[in-house]
C-alpha positions as CSV (number, residue, x, y, z in Angstrom):
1,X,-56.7,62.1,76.5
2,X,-54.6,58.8,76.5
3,X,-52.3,57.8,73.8
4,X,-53.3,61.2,71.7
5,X,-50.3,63.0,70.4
6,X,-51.1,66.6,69.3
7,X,-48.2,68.4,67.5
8,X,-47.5,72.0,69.9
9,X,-48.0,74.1,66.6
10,X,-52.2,73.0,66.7
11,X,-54.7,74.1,68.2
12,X,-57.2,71.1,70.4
13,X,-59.5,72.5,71.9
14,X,-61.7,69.6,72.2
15,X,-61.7,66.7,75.0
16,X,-63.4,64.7,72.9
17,X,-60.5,62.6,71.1
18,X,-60.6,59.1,70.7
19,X,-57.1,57.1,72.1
20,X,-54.6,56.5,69.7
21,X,-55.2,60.2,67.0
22,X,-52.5,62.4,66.0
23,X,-53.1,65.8,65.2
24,X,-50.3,67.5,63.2
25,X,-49.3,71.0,63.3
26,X,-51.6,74.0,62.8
27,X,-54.7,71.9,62.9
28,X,-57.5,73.3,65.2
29,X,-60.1,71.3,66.3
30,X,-62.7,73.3,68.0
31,X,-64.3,72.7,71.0
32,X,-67.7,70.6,71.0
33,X,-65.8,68.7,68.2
34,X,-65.4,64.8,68.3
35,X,-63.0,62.5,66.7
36,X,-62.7,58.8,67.5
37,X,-59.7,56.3,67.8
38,X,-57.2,56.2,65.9
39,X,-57.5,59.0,63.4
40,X,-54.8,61.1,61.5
41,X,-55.5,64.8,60.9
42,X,-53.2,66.4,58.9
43,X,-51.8,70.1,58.9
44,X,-53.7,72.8,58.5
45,X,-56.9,71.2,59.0
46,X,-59.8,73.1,60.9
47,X,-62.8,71.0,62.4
48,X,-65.5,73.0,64.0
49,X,-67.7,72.5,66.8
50,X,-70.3,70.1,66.2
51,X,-68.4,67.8,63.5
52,X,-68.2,64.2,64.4
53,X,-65.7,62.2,63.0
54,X,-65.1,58.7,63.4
55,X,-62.5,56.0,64.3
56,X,-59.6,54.9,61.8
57,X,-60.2,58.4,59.8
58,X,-57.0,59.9,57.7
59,X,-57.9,63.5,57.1
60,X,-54.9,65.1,54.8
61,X,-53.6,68.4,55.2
62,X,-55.9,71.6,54.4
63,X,-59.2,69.9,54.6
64,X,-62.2,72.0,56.1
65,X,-65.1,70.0,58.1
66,X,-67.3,72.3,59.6
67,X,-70.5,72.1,61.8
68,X,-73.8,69.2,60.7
69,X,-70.8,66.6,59.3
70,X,-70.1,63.7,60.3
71,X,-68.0,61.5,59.0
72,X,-67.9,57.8,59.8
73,X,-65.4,55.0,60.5
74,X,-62.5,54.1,57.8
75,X,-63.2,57.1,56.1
76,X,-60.4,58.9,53.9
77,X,-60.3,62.5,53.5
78,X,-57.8,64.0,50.9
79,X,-55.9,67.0,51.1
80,X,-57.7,70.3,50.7
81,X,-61.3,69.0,50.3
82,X,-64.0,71.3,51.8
83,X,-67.3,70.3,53.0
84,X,-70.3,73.1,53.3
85,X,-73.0,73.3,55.8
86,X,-75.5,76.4,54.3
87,X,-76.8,75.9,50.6
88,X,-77.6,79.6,50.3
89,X,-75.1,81.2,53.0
90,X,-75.2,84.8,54.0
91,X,-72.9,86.5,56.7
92,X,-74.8,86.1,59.9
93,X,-73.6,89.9,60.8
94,X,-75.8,91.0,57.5
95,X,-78.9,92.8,59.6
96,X,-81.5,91.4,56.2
97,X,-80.1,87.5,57.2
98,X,-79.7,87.9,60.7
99,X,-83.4,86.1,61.4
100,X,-82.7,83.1,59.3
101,X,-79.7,82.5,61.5
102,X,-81.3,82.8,65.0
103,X,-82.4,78.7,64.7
104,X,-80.0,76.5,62.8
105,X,-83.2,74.3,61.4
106,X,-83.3,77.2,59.2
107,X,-79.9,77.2,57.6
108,X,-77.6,74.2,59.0
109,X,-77.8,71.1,56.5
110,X,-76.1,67.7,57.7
111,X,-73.7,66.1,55.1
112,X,-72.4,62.1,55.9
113,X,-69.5,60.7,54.6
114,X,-70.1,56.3,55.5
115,X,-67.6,53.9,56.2
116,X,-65.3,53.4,54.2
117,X,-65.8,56.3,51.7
118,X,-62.8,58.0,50.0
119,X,-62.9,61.8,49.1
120,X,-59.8,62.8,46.9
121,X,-58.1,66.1,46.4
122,X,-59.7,69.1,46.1
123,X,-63.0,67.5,46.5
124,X,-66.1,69.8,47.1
125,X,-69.3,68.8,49.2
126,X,-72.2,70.7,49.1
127,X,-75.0,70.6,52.5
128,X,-77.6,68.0,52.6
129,X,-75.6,65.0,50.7
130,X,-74.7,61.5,51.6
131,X,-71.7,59.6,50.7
132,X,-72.2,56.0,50.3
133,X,-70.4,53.1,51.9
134,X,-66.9,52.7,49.6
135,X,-67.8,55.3,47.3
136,X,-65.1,57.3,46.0
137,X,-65.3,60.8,44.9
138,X,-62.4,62.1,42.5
139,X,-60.2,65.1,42.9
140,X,-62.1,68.0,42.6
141,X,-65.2,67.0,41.9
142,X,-68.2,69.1,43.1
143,X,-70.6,66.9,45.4
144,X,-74.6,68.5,44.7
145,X,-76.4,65.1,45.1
146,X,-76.2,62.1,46.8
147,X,-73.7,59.4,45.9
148,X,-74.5,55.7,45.7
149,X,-72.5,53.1,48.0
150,X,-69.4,51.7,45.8
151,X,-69.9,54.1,42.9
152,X,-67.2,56.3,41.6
153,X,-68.0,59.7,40.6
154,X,-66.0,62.5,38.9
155,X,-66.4,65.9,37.5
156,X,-68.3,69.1,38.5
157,X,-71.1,68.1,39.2
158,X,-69.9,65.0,40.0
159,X,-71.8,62.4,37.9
160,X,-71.3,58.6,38.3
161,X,-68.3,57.6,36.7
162,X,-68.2,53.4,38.0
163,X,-67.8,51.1,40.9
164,X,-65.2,50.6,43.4
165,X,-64.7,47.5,45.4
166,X,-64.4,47.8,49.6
167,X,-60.7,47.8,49.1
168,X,-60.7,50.5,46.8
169,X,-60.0,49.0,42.9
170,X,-61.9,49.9,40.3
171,X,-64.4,47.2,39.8
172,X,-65.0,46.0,35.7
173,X,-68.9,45.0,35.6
174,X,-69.3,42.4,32.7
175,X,-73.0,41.2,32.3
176,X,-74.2,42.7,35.7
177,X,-71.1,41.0,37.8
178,X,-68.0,42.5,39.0
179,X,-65.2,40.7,40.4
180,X,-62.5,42.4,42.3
181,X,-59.1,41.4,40.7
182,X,-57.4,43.1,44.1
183,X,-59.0,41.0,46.6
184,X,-61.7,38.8,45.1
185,X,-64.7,40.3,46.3
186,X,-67.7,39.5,43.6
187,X,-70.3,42.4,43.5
188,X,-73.6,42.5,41.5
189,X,-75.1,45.5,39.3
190,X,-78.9,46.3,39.7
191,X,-81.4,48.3,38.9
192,X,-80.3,49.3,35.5
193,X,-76.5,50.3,36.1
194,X,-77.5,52.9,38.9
195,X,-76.8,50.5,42.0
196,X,-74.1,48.0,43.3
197,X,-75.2,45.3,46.0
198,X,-73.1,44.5,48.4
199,X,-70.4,41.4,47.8
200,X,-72.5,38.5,47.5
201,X,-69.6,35.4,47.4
202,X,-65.8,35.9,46.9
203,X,-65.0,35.1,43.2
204,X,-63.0,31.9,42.9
């Protein structure tokens, strides 16, 4: 693995690491896991086989991202957040759940995180959901639905709280427009509030 430092306190078991990542101490990233170029996993972090993450991830100390995630390029990950892959889990040693487990269609739910996206602290994903391009999810809000590109969302269960430009500043949305004050990006509002197009000019 070229240009991949991994701290000698973590645990890689995967080949699959993209030139370029750092992997800090007591991380383990299991075997059958993939992680792209130029990603920073923090301490303590545990990725399990079968999670794909992309390239220019930061994943912050203590997060959890197990099997059926994938998250995708330019992606931040705060510290502690947890992602879930079994809405109605059982142990798999239980001998009255041990049939549902034998074919993963039957339990394992897939859960993206798109480019761009920022998870904050504490943040809790349930299975099955999709996080939109530049949305941003606040600390310790819990996930249970689907989450708009560019839209903001807080609380438990996270509800839609506003938009967020690409660069990550809270957009102001004045008679359907929004215009970034951080970097000049102009976004529209549709649909009645409950969707953001994508930039359509940069404001002047």
């Amino acid at each position: 693995m070229k240009d991949v430092f991994i701290h000698p306190a973590a645990i890689v078991e995967s080949k699959d690491i993209g030139g370029g990542t750092r992997i800090w101490a007591y991380a383990h990233v299991m075997a059958g896991a993939r992680v792209g170029r130029n990603c920073n996993v923090g301490g303590h972090c545990f990725i399990e086989s079968g999670a794909v993450v992309g390239n220019n991830v930061t994943i912050k100390n203590g997060s959890l991202i197990w099997e059926g995630v994938t998250i995708e390029d330019g992606v931040f990950v705060g510290p502690n957040v947890l992602f879930t892959n079994d809405l109605y889990p059982r142990s798999q040693r239980l001998p009255q759940a041990q049939g549902r487990y034998r074919d993963k269609k039957s339990w394992l739910l897939p859960t993206v995180v798109k480019c761009g996206a920022s998870l904050s602290a504490g943040a809790v994903l349930l299975p099955g959901v999709t996080i939109g391009e530049y949305a941003a999810v606040a600390a310790g809000a819990v996930v249970t639905r689907d989450v708009p590109s560019h839209a903001l969302v807080k609380g438990s269960p996270a509800r839609a709280s506003g938009w967020v430009c690409e660069c990550g500043a809270r957009l102001v949305i004045i008679n359907g427009l929004g215009d970034c004050t951080r970097c000049g990006l102009r976004f529209q509002e549709a649909n009645a509030g409950t969707l953001l197009t994508r930039e359509i000019r940069s404001a002047q």
